[in-house]
N, C-alpha and C positions, 0 to 999 in steps of 0.2 A: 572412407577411412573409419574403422574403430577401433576403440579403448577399451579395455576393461580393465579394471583394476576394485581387487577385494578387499574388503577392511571392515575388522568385529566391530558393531556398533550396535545401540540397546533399541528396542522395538518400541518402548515406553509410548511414543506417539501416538503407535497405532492401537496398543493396549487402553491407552489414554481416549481414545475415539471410539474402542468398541465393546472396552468392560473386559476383555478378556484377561485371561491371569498370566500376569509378566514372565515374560520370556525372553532370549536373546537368541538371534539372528545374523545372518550377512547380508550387506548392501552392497549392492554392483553400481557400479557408473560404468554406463555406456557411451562411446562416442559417435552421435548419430547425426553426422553433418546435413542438414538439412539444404537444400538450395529453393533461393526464392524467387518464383513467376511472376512475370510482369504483366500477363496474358491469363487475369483470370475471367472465368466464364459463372455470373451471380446463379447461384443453388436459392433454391425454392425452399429444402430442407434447413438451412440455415435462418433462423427466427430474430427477429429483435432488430432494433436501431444501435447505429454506436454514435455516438457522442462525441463529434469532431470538435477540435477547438484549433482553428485557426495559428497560425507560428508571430503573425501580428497583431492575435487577440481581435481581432473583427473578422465577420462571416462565418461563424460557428453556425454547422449543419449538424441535422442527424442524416445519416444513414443507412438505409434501410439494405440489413445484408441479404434479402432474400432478390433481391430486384436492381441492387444498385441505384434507385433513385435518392436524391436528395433534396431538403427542405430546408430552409432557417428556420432556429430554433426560436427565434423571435420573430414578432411579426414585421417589422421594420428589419431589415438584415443589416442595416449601417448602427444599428442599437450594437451598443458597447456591453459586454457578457462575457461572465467570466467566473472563478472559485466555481466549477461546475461540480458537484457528488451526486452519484446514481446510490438509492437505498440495497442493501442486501437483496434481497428478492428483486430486484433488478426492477419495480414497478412504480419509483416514482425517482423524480431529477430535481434538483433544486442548484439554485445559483444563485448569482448578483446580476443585476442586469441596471445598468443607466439607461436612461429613458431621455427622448429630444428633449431641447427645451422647453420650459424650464425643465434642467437637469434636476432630477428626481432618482434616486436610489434605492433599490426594494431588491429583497429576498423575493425567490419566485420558488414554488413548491409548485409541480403538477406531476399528473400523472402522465405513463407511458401514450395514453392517446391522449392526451391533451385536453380530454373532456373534464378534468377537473381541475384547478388551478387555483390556486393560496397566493395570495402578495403582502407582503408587511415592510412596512419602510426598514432599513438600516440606522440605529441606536449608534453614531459613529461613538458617544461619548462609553458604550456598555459593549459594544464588538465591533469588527470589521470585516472578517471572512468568513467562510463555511469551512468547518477541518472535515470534519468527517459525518456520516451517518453512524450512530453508535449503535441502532436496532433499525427497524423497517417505521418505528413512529417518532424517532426523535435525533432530534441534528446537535451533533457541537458547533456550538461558533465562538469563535475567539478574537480578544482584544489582542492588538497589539503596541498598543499604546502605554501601555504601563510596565515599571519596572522589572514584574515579574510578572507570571504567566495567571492569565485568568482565562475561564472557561464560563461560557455560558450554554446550559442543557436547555432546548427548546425545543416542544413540541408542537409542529405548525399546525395540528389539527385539532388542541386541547387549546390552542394558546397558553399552556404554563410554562413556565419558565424559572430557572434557578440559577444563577450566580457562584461559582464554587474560586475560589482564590489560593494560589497558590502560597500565600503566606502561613493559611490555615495548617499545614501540614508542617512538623518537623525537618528541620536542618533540611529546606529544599534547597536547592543550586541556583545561585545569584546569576542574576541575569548573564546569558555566554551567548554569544553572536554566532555560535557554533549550533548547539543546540535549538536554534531557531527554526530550523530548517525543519524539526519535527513536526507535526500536526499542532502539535502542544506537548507540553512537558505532563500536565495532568492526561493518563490515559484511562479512560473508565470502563469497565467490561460491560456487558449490552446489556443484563439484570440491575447496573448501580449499585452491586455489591461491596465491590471492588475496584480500587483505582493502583495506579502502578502512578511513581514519579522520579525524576531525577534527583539525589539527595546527594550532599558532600560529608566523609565520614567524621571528619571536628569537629570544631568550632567554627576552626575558621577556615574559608576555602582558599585553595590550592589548586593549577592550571592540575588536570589530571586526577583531581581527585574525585573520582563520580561512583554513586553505588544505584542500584537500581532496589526500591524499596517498592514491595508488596503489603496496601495500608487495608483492613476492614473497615469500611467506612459503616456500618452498626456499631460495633467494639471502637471504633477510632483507636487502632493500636495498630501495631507493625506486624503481621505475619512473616513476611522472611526479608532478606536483602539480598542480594546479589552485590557483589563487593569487586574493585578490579574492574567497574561496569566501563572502560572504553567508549567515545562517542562512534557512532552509526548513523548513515543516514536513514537507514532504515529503522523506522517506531515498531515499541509490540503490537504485534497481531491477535485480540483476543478471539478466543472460538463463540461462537454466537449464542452457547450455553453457556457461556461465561466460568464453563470449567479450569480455565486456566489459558494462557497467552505460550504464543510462541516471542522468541526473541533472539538479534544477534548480538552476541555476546564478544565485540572488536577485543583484540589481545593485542596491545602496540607492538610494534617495531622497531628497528632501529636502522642506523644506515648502513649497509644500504638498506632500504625498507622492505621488510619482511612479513607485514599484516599477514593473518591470517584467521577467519572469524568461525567461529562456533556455533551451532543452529541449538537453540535451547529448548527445551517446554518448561512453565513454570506453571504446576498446577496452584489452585488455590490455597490447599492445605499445606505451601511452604515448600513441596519436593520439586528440587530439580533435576531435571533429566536431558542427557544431550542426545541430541537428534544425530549430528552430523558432524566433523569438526572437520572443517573444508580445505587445512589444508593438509591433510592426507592424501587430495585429488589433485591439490597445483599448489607449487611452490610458493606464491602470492595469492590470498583468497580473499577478497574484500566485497562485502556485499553493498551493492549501490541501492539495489529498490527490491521488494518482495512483494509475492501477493497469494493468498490463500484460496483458491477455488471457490464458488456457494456451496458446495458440498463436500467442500473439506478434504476432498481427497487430493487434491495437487495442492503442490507450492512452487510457484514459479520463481525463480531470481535471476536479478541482474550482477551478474558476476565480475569484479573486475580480477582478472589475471596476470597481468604486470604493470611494473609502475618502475618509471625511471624520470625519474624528475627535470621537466622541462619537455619530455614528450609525448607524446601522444598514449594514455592508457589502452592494452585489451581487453577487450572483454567477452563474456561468452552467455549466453540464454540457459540457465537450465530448468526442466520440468523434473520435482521429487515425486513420483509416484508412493504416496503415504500405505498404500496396502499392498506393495511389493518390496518394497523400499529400493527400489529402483530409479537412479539419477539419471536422466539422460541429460545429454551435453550435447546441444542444439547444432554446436560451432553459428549461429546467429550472433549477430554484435546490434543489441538493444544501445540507443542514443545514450551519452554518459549523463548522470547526476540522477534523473529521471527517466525512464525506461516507457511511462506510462501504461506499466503492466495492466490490464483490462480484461478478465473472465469473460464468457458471454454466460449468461444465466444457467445452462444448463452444464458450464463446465466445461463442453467437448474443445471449446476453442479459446483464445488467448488471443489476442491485441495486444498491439506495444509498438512503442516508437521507433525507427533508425534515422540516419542521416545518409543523402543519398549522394552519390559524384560527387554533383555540384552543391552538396553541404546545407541540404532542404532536409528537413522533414518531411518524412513517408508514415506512412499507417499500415503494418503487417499485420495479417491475421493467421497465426500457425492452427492447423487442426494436427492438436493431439493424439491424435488416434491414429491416423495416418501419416502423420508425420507428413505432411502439407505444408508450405506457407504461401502466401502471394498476395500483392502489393495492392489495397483495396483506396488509398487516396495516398494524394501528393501535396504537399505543403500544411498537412495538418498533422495534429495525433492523436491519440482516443484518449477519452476522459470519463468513460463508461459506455456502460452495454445497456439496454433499454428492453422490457420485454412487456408486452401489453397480455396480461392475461385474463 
């Protein structure tokens, strides 16, 4: 079965990725039901480990997609491992890992073959997890232990490290049990030029009242805000030049509920520009989870498409192709909250979790290009793509 359906929207994106001088365009969404193999046969052409994590958090493997074989990621497989993030360049893994007794706690940095490997204990009183890789040399990790959001930038192979606190920045948002669910409320772009935060527009906060603030952290001043900013559980995505963040901009609802979310770009110098406004395509558009390609040219999301309260939400896969502007609509139903959307290094392919029958986690691997998908593990889901270069 397919859709199309056309709707005037600005190029900004792809003007924004290749310098060219702004123009305006049409974008097609297509309906391209893909169906998923249970019988797949492992390709040779297919490079890299993916980064299983287990549905009971013990016997985290990699897997190696060229072969199908599998390893533990620790040397002891009953070792407890867990907050896994793969760097941009897909060439180094880092996590938490408990160790037998004595219970010992350590960040683990290695590389894709494992030939190099960093350990540093866990600071419980100065952080507790890994949110993200911010560039290919340096990790966020974040406390959660204090009232409001702190961040710490570490580099495992400098050993430096810096403390940033979210009190330091203007009118930020008091602690929300909502908002938690982000990486961090401090987002930093991969140069440290620029950080993005949740901010409330008074004095004093108010359920609802959120702006999204773009701060220079040279100038320490405000470059723009985004106001009306609705929570998401989807964080900005900054571009790896740190030109500027995508973002979904929630627009509430009401009952019956009628989300519908907006795909932003927010360059540095303050302009905003809308990518998409999603619900042009489906009359409920809610985005669960996204993720940007290593080369920028897809955005994959986790789509939720209806909501009736008390049962069960839809939802749907789609791939933006940024240099056609071309949406395809998978008809795929990625697991709800978290999708664990997964790039492989070079882009062609995409990982992400479902829920299968009997209400397991599976691990799909769709090729993009083909419009492929098929079911590469059962009871785990991917938490990165590995590529030893």
């Amino acid at each position: 079965m397919k859709r199309n359906v056309t709707v005037l929207v600005c190029l900004a994106f792809i003007i924004l990725l290749s310098g060219c001088t702004k123009i305006s365009g049409e974008a097609t969404l297509n309906q391209e039901c893909i169906s998923i193999s249970d019988n797949y046969t492992w390709d040779k052409s297919i490079q890299g480990n993916l980064v299983l994590a287990s549905s009971n958090l013990q016997g985290n493997e990699f897997l190696d997609m060229s072969t199908g074989a599998r390893i533990s990621i620790t040397n002891n497989k009953n070792d407890f491992a867990y907050s896994f993030q793969v760097s941009p360049d897909g060439e180094w893994l880092a996590y938490i890992h408990d160790g037998e007794p004595p219970l010992t706690t350590s960040l683990i940095v290695q590389s894709a073959n494992k030939k190099e490997i960093f350990e540093f204990p866990v600071d419980f009183q100065e952080w507790q997890t890994i949110s993200y890789w911010l560039n290919n040399e340096t990790l966020i990790l974040r406390n959660h232990a204090v009232p409001l959001d702190n961040i710490v930038v570490f580099n495992p192979f400098t050993g430096e490290k810096q403390v940033m606190n979210a009190t330091e920045y203007p009118k930020t948002l008091p602690d929300d049990w909502e908002w938690d669910y982000w990486p961090s409320l401090l987002i930093l772009d991969p140069l440290q030029r620029y950080l993005t935060y949740v901010g409330i527009s008074g004095d004093t906060y108010h359920p609802g009242d959120h702006k999204l603030v773009l701060w220079n952290l040279e100038n320490r001043q405000v470059v723009t805000e985004v106001n009306d900013f609705g929570y998401s559980p989807a964080p900005p995505l900054w571009k790896q030049d740190g030109s500027g963040l995508i973002l979904v901009k929630s627009i509430p609802g009401y009952a019956p509920p009628v989300e519908k979310d907006d795909l932003l770009f927010l360059s540095v110098d303050g302009k905003v520009e809308h990518l998409a406004e999603l619900g042009n395509y489906f009359q409920y558009a809610k985005v669960d989870s996204y993720s940007l390609s290593p080369n920028e040219a897809f955005l994959a999301l986790s789509l939720v498409t209806t909501f009736v309260r008390g049962q069960t939400s839809q939802r749907t896969l789609l791939i933006l192709d940024l240099s056609t502007l071309n949406i395809m609509d998978t008809c795929l139903l990625p697991q709800a909250t978290n999708a664990f959307l997964t790039w492989s290094p070079d882009s062609k392919y995409l990982a992400f979790a479902q829920l299968s029958s009997k209400n397991d986690e599976q691990t799909v691997v769709l090729d993009v290009f083909k419009n492929e998908a098929f079911i590469v593990a059962e009871k785990f889901h991917p938490e990165g793509w590995l590529i030893d270069k």
